[in-house]
PLY file of the C-alpha trace (Angstrom):
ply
format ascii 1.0
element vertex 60
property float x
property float y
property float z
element edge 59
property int vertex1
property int vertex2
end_header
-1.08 -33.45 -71.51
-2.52 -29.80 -71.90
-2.46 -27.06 -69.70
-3.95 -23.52 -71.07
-3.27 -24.25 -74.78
0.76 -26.10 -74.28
1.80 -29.12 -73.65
2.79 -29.99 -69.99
4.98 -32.31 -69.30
4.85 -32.16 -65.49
1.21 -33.29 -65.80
2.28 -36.39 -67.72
4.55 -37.36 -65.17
2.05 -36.70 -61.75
-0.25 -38.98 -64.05
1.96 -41.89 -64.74
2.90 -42.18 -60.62
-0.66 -41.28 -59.35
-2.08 -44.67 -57.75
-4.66 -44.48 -56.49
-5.78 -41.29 -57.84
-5.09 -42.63 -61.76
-8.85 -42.24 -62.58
-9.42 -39.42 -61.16
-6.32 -37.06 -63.56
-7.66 -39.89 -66.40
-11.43 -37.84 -66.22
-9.59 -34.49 -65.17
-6.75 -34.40 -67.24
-6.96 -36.38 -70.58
-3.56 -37.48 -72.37
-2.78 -37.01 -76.16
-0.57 -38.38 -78.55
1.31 -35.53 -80.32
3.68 -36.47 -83.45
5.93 -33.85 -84.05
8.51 -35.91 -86.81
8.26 -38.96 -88.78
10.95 -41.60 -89.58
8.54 -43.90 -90.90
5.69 -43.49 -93.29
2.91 -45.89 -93.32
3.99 -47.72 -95.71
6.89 -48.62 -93.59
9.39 -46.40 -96.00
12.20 -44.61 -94.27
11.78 -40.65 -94.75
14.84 -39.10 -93.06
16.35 -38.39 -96.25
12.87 -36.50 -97.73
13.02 -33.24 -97.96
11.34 -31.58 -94.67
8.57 -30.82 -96.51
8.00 -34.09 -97.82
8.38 -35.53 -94.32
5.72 -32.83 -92.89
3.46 -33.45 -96.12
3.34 -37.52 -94.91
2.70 -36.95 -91.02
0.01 -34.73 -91.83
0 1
1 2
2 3
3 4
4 5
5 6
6 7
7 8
8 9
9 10
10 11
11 12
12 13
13 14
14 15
15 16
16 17
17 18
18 19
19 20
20 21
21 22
22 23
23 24
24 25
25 26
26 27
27 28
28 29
29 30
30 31
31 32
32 33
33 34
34 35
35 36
36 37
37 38
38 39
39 40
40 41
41 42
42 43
43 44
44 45
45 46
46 47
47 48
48 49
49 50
50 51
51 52
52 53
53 54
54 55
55 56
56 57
57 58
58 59
C-alpha cells in the first residue's frame, strides 16, 4: 500500500480486517506487490550465492 510516495504498512493491515468496508479501501486504496530480493530466478535457479548485483540484475 502507498501513502504520499512510501509504502504503508498500517494501510495493508486496516485493509486485510475491513469487512464490510473491503471494497470500498479496494477502489480507495489499491495494493501492490513490491519485490525487494530474489532467492529464486525464473528459471527456478537458486541466487543467494550471486553476487548482489547479479541478484538485482535478475529481479529487475
Amino acid at each position: 500500500m502507498w501513502e504520499r510516495g512510501r509504502t504503508n504498512f498500517a494501510l495493508l493491515q486496516r485493509r486485510v480486517t475491513a469487512g464490510r468496508w473491503l471494497l470500498r479501501l479496494v477502489h480507495d486504496c489499491p495494493a501492490h506487490d513490491v519485490l525487494f530480493d530474489l532467492l529464486v530466478d525464473a528459471g527456478g535457479e537458486v541466487v543467494l550465492d550471486l553476487p548482489l548485483s547479479e541478484q538485482r540484475a535478475r529481479l529487475e
